[in-house]
N, CA, C and O atoms as CSV, one atom per row, in Angstrom:
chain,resi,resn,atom,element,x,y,z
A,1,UNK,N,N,108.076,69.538,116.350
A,1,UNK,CA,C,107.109,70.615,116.439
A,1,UNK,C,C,106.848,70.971,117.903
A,1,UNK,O,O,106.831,69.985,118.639
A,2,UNK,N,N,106.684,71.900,118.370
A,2,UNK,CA,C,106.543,72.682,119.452
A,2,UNK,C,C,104.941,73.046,119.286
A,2,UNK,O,O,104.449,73.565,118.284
A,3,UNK,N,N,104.041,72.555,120.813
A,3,UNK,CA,C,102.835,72.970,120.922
A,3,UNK,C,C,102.337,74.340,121.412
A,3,UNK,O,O,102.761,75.135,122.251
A,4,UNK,N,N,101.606,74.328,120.836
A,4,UNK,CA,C,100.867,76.280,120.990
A,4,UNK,C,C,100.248,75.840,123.007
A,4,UNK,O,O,99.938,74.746,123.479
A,5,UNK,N,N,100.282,76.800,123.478
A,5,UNK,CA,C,99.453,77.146,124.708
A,5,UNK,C,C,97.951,77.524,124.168
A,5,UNK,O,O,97.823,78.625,123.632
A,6,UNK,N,N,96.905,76.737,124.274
A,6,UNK,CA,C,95.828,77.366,123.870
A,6,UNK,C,C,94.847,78.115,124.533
A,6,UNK,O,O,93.819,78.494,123.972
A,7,UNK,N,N,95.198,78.411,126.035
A,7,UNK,CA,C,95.013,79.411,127.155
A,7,UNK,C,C,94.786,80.851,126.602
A,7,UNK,O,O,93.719,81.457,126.711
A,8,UNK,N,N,96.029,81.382,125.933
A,8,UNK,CA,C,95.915,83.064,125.773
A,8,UNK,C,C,95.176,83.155,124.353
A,8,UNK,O,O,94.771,84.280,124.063
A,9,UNK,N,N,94.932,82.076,123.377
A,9,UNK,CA,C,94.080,82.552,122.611
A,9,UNK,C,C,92.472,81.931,123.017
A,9,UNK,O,O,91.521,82.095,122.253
A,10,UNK,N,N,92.349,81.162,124.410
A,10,UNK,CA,C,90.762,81.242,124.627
A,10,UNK,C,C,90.500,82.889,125.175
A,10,UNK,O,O,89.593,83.625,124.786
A,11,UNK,N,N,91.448,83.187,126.073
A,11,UNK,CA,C,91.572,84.555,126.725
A,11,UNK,C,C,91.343,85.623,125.730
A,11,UNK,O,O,90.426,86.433,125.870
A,12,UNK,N,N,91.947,85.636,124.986
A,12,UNK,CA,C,92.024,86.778,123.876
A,12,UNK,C,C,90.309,86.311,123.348
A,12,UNK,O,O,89.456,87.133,123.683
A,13,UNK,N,N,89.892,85.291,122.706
A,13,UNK,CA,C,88.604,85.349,122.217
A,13,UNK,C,C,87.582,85.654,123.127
A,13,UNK,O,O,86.654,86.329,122.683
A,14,UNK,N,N,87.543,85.280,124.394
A,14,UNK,CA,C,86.494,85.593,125.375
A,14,UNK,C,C,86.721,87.242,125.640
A,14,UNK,O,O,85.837,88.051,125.923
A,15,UNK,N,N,87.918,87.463,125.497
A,15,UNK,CA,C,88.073,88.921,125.616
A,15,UNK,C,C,87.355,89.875,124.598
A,15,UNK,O,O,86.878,90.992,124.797
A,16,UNK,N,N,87.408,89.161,123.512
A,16,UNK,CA,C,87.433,90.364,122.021
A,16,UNK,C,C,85.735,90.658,122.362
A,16,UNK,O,O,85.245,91.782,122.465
A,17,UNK,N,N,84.908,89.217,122.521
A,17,UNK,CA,C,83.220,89.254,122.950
A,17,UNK,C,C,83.018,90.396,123.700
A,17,UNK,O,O,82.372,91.420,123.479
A,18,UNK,N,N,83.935,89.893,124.961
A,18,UNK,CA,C,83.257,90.990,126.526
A,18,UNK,C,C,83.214,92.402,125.662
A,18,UNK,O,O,82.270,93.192,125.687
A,19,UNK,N,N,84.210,92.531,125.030
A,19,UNK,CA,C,84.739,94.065,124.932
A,19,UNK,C,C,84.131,94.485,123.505
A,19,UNK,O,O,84.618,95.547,123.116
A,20,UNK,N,N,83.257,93.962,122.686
A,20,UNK,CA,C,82.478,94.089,121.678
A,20,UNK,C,C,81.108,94.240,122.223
A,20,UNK,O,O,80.364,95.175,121.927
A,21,UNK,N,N,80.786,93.194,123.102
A,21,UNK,CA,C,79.756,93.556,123.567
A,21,UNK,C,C,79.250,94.715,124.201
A,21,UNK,O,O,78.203,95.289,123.901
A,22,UNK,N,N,80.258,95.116,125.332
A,22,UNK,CA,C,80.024,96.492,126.019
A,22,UNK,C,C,80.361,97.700,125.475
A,22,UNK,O,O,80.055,98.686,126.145
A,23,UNK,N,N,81.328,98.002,123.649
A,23,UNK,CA,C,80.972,98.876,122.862
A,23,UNK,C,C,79.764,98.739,122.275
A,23,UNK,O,O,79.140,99.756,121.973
A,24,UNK,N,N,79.477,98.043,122.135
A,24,UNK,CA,C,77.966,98.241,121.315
A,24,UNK,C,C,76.748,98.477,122.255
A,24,UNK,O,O,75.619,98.889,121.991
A,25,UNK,N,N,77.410,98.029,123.626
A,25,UNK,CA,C,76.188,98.558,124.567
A,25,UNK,C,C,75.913,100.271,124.761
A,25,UNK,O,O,75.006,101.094,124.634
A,26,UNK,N,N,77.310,100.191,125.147
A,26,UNK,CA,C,77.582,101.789,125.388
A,26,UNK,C,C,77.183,102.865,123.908
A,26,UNK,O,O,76.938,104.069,123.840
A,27,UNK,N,N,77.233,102.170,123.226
A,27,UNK,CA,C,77.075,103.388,121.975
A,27,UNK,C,C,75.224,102.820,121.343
A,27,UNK,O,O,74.783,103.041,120.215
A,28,UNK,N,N,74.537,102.139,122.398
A,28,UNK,CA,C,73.263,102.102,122.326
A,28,UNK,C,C,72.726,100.957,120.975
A,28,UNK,O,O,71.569,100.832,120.572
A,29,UNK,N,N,73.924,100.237,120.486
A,29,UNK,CA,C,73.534,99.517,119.335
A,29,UNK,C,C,72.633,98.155,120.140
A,29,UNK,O,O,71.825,97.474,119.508
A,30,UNK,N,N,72.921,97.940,121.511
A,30,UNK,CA,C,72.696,96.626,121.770
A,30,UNK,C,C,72.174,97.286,123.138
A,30,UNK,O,O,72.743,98.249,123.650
A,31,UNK,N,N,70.719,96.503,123.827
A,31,UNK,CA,C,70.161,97.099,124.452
A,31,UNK,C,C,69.509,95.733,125.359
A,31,UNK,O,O,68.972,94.848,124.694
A,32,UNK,N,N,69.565,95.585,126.840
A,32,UNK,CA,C,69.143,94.619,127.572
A,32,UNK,C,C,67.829,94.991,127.899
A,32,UNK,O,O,67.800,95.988,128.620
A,33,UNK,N,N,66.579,94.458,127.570
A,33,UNK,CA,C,65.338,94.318,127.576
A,33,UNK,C,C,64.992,94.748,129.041
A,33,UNK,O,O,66.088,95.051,129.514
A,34,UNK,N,N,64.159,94.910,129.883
A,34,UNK,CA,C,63.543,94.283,131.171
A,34,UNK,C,C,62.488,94.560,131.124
A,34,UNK,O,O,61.919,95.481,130.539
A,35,UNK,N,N,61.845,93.131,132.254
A,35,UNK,CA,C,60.293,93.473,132.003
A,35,UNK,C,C,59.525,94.443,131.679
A,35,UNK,O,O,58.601,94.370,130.870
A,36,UNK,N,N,59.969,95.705,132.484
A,36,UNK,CA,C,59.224,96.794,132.345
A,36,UNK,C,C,59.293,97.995,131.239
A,36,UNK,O,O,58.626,99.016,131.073
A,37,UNK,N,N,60.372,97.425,130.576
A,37,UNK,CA,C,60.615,97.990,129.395
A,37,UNK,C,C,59.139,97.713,128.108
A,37,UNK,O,O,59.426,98.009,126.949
A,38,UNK,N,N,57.991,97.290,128.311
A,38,UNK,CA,C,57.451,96.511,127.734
A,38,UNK,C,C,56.002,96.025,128.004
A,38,UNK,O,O,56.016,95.104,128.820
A,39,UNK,N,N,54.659,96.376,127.546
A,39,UNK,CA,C,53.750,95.686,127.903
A,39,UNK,C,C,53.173,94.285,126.913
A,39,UNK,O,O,52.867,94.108,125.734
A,40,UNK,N,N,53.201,93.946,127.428
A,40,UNK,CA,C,52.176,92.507,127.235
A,40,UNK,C,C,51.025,92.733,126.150
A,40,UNK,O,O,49.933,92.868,126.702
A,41,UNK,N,N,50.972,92.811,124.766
A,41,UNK,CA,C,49.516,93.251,124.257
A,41,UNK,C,C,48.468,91.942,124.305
A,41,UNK,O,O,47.399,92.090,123.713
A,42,UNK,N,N,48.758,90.497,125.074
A,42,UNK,CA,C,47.749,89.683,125.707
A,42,UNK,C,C,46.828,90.571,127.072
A,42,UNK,O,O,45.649,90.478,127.415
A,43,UNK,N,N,47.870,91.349,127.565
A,43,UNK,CA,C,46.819,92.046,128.105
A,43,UNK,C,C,45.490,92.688,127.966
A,43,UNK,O,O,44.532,92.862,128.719
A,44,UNK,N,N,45.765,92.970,126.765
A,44,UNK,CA,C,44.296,93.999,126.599
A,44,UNK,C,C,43.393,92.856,125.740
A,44,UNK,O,O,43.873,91.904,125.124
A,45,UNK,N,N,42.073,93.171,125.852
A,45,UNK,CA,C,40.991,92.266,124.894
A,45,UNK,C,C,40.025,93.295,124.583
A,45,UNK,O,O,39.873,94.306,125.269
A,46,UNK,N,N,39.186,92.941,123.232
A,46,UNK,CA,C,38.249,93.737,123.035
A,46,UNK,C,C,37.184,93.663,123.246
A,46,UNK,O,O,36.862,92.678,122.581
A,47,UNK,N,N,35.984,94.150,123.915
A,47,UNK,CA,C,34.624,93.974,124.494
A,47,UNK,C,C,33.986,94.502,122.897
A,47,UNK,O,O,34.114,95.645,122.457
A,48,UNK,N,N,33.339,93.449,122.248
A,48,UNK,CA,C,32.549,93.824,121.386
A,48,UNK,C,C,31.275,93.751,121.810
A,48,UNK,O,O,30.942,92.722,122.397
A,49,UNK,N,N,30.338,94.771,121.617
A,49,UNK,CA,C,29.296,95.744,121.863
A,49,UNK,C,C,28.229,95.321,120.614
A,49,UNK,O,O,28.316,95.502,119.399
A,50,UNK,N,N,27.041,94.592,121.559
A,50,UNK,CA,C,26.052,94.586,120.263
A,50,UNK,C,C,24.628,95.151,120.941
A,50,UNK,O,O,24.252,94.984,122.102
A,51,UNK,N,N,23.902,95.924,119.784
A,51,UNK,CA,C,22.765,96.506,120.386
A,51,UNK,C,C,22.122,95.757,121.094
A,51,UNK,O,O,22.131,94.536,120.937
A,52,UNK,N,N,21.552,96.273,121.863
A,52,UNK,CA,C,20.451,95.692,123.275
A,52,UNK,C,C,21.342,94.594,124.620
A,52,UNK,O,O,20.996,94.199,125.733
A,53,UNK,N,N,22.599,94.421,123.777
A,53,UNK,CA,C,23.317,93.443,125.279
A,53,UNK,C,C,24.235,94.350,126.012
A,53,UNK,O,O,25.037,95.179,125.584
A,54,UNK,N,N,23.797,93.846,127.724
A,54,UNK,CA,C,24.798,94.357,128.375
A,54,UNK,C,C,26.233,93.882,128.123
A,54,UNK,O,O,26.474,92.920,127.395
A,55,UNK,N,N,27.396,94.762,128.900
A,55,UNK,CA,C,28.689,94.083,129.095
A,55,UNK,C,C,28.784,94.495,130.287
A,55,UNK,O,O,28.050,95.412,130.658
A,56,UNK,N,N,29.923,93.774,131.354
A,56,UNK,CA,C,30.397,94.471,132.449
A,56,UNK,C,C,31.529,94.884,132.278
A,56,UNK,O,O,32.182,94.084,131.608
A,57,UNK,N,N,32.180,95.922,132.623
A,57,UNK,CA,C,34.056,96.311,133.056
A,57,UNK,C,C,34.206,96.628,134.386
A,57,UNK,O,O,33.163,96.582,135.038
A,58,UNK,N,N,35.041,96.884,134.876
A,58,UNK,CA,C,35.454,97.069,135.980
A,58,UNK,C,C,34.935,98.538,136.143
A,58,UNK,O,O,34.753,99.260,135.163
A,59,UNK,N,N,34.658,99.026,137.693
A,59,UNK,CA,C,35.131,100.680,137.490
A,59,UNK,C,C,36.307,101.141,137.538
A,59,UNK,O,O,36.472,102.275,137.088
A,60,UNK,N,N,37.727,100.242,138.218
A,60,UNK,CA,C,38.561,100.826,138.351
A,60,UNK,C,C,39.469,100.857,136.960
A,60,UNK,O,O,39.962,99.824,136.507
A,61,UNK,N,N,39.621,102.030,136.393
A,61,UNK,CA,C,40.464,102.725,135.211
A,61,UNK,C,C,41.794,101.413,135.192
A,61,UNK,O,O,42.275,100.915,136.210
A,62,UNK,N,N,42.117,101.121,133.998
A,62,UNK,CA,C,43.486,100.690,133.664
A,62,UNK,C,C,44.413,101.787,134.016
A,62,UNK,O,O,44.269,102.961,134.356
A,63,UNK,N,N,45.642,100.818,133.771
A,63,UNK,CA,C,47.253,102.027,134.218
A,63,UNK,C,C,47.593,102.579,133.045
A,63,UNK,O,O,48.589,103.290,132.916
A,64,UNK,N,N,46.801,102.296,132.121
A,64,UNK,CA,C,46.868,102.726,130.434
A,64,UNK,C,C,46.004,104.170,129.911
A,64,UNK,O,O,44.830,104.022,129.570
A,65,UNK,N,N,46.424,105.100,129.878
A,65,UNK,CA,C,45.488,105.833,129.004
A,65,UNK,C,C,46.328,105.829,127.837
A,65,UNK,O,O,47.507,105.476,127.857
A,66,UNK,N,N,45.543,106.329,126.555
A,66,UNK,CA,C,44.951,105.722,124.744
A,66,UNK,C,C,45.005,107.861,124.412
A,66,UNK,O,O,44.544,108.810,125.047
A,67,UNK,N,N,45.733,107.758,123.249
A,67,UNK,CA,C,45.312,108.933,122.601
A,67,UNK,C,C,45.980,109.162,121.204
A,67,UNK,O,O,47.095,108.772,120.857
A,68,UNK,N,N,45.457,109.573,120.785
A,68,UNK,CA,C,45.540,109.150,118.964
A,68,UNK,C,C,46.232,110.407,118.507
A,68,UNK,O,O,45.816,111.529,118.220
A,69,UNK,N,N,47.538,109.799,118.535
A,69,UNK,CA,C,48.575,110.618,117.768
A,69,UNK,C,C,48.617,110.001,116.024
A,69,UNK,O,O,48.527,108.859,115.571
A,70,UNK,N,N,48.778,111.232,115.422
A,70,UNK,CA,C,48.669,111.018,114.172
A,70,UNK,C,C,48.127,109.525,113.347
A,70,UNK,O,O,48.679,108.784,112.533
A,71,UNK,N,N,46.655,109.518,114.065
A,71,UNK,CA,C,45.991,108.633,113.559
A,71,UNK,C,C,46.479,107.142,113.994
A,71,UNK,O,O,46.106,106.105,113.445
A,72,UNK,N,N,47.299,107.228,114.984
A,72,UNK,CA,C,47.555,106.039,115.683
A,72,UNK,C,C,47.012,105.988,117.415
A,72,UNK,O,O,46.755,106.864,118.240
A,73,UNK,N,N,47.002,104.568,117.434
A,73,UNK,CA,C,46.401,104.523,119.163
A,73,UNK,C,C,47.889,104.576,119.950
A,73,UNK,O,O,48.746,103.824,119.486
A,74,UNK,N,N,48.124,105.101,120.679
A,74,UNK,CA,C,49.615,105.333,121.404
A,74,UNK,C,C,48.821,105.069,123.100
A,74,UNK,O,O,47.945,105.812,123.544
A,75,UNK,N,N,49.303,104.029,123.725
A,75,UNK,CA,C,49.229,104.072,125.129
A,75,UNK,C,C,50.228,104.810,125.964
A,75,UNK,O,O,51.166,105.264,125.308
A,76,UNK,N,N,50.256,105.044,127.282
A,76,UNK,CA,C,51.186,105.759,127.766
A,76,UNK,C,C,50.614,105.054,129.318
A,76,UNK,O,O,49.453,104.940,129.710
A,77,UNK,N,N,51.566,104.752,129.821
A,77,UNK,CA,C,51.626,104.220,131.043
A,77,UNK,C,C,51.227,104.857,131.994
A,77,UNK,O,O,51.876,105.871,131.738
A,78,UNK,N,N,50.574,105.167,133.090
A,78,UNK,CA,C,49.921,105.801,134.787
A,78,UNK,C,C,51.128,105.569,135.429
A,78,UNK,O,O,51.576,106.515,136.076
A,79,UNK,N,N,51.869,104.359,135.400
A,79,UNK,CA,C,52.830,103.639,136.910
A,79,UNK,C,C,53.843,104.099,136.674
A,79,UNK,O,O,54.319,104.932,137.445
A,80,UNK,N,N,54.583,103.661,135.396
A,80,UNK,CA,C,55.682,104.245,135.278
A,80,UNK,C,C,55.860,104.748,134.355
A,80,UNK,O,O,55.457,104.437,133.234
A,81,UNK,N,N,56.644,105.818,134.744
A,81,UNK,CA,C,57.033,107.118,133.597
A,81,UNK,C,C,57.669,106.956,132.478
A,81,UNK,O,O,58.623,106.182,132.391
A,82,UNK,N,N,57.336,107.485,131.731
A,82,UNK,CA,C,58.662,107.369,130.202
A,82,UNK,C,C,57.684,105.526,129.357
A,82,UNK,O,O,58.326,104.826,128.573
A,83,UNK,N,N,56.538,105.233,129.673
A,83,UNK,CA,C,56.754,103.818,129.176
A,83,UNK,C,C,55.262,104.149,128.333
A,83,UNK,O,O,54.173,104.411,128.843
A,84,UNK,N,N,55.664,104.025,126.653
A,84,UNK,CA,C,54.596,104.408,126.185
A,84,UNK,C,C,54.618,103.245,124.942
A,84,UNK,O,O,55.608,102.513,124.945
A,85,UNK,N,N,53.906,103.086,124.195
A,85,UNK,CA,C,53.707,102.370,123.120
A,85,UNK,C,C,52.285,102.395,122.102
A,85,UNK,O,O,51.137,102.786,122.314
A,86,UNK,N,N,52.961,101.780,120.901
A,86,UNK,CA,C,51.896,101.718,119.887
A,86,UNK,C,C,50.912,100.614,120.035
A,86,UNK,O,O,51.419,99.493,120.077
A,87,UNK,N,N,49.061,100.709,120.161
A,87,UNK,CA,C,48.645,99.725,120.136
A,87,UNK,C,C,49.099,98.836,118.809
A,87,UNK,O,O,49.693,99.491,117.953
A,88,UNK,N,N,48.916,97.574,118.558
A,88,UNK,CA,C,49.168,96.907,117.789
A,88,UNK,C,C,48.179,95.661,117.891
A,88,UNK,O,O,47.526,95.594,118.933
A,89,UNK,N,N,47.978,94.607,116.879
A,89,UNK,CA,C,47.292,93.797,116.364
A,89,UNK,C,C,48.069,92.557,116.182
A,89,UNK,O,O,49.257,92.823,116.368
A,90,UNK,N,N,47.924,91.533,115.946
A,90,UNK,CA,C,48.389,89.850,116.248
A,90,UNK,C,C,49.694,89.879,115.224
A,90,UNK,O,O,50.725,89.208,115.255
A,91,UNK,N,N,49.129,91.218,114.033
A,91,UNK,CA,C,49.998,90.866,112.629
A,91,UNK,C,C,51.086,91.951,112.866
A,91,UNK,O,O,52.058,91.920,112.112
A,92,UNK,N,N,51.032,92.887,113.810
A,92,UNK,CA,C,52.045,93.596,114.374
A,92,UNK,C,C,51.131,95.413,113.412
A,92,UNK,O,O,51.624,96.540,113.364
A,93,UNK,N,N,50.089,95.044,112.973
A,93,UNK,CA,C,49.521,96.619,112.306
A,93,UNK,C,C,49.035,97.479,113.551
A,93,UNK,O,O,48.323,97.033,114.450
A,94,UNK,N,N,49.337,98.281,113.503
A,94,UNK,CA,C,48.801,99.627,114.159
A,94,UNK,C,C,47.458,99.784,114.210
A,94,UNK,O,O,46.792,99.877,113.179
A,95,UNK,N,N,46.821,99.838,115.676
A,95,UNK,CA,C,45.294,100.236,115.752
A,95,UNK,C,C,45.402,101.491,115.334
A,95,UNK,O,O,46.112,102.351,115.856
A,96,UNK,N,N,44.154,101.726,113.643
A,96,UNK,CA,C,44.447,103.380,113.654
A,96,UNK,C,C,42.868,104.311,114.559
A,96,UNK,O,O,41.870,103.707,114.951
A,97,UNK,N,N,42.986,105.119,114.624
A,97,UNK,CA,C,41.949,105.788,115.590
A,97,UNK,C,C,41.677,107.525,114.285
A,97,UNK,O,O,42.278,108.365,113.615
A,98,UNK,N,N,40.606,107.148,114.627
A,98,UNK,CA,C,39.749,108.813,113.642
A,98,UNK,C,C,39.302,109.669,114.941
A,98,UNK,O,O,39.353,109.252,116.098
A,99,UNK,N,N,38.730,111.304,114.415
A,99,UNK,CA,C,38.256,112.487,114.738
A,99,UNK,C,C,38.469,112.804,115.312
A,99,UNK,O,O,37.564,113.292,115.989
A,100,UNK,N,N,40.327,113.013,115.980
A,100,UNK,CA,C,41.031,113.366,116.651
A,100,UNK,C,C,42.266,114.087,115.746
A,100,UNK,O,O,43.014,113.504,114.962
A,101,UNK,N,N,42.259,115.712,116.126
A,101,UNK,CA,C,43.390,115.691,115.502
A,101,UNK,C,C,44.869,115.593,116.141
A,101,UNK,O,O,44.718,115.208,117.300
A,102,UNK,N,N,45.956,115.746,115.914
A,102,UNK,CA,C,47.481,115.776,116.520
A,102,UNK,C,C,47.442,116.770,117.313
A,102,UNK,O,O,47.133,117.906,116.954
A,103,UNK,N,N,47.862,116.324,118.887
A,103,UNK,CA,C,47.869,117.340,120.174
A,103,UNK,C,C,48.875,118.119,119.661
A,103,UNK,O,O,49.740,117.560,118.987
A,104,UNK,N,N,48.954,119.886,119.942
A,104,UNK,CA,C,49.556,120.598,119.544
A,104,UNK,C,C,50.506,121.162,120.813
A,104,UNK,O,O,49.961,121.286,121.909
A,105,UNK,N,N,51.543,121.412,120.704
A,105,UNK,CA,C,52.321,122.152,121.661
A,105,UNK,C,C,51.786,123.400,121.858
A,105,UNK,O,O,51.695,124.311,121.036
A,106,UNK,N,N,51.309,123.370,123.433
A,106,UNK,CA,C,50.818,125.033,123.726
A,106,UNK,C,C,51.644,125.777,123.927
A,106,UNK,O,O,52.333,125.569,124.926
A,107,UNK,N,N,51.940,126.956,123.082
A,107,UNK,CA,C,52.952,128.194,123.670
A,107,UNK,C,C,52.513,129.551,124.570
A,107,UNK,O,O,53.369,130.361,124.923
């Protein structure tokens, strides 16, 4: 019996990965995270409010403004552009928000 070289089939398998991987990158199936792709929802906490007690906050505004698209809380980032998201809850549900209706496109 004559032994196989097992060189060109590690080559060929490490190959078939690389080159699976970077079609599926390129055609958007597979997507590399980065930090900023992403906020933290440990960030935010809720100040619950009871009659007659003070609370303090800061004056300076978060990098977050909040506006209730179709009955959802949607943040949208100050710092960087394009970075928006759904508030959400521990169980992954949607903060929903009332007496707002859906911002309309002005023509």
């Amino acid at each position: 019996m004559s032994e196989r070289n097992p060189i060109p089939l590690i080559l060929t398998g490490i190959g078939s990965i690389v080159g699976t991987v970077m079609v599926l990158w390129y055609y958007g199936y597979l997507h590399f995270a980065k930090p900023e792709d992403a906020l933290l929802l440990s960030d935010f906490t809720m100040l619950k409010t009871m009659p007659g007690e003070d609370y303090k906050v800061s004056l300076e505004p978060a990098a977050q403004v909040a506006q209730c698209i179709d009955g959802v809380l949607v943040l949208f980032d100050t710092q960087q552009k394009g970075l928006t998201g759904v508030l959400v809850d521990n169980r992954k549900k949607a903060v929903r928000c009332m007496g707002q209706e859906t911002p309309q496109e002005v023509k």
